[in-house]
C-alpha positions as CSV (number, residue, x, y, z in Angstrom):
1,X,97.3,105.8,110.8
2,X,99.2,102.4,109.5
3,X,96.5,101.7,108.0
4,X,96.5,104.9,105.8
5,X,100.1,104.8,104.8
6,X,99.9,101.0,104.0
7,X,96.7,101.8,101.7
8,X,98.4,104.4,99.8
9,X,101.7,102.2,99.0
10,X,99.2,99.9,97.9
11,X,97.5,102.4,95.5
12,X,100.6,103.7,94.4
13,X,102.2,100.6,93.3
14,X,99.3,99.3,92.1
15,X,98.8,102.4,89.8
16,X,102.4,102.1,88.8
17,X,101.4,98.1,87.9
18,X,98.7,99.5,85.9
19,X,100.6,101.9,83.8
20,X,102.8,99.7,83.1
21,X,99.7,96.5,81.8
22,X,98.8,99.6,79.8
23,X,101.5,100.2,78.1
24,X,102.3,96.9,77.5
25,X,98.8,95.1,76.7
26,X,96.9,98.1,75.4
27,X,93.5,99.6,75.7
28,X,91.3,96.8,76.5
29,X,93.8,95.0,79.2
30,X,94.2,98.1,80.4
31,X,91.0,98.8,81.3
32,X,89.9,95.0,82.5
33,X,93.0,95.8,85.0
34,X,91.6,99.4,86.0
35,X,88.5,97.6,86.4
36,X,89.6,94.6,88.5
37,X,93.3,95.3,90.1
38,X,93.3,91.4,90.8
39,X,94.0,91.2,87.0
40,X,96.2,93.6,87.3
41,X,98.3,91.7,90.6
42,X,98.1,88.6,88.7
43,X,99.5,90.1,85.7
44,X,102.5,91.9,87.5
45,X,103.5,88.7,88.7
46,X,103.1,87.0,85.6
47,X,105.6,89.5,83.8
48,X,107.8,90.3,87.0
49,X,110.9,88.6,84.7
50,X,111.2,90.7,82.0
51,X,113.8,93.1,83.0
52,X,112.5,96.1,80.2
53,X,109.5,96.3,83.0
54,X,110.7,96.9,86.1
55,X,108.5,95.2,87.8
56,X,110.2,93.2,90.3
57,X,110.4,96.2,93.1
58,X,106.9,97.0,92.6
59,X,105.6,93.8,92.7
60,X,107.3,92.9,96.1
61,X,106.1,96.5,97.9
62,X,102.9,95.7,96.7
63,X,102.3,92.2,98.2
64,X,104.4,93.5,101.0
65,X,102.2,96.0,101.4
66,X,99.2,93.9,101.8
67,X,100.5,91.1,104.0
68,X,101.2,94.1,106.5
69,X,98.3,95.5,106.3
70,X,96.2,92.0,106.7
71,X,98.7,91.0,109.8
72,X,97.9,94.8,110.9
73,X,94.3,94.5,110.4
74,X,94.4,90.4,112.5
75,X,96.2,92.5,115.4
76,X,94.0,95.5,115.8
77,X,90.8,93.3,115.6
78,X,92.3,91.2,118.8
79,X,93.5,94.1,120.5
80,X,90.1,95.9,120.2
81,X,88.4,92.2,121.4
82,X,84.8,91.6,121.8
83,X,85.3,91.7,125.4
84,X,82.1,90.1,127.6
């Protein structure tokens, strides 16, 4: 179930992210980040300064979002073991 929630606050921001490299960069960039969301991480962070973005907020649920969902999946993989 955390697992759900934390994938669609990563979608959503994400999509929010995007929208906003489209915007900004145009068709082609826009595309290369629907196509690979790295691009599109590495570009939030890039541009996470400029104020007329609003990306800051975003940016940090986004990469929250992920850590928590990494330290989430490490947990539930011990938990579950590979008991003998």
């Amino acid at each position: 179930m955390l697992s759900a929630i934390g994938s669609i606050i990563i979608w959503v921001a994400g999509i929010v992210v995007l929208v906003k490299l489209f915007q900004t960069e145009g068709l082609m960039k826009g595309i290369l980040g629907l196509i690979c969301m790295l691009y599109t991480f590495i570009w939030g962070w890039q541009h996470i300064g400029k104020e007329e973005l609003k990306l800051k907020t975003w940016m940090y649920v986004w990469s929250g979002a992920i850590v928590v969902g990494i330290i989430l999946n490490v947990i539930g993989g011990m938990s579950s073991g590979s008991g003998s």
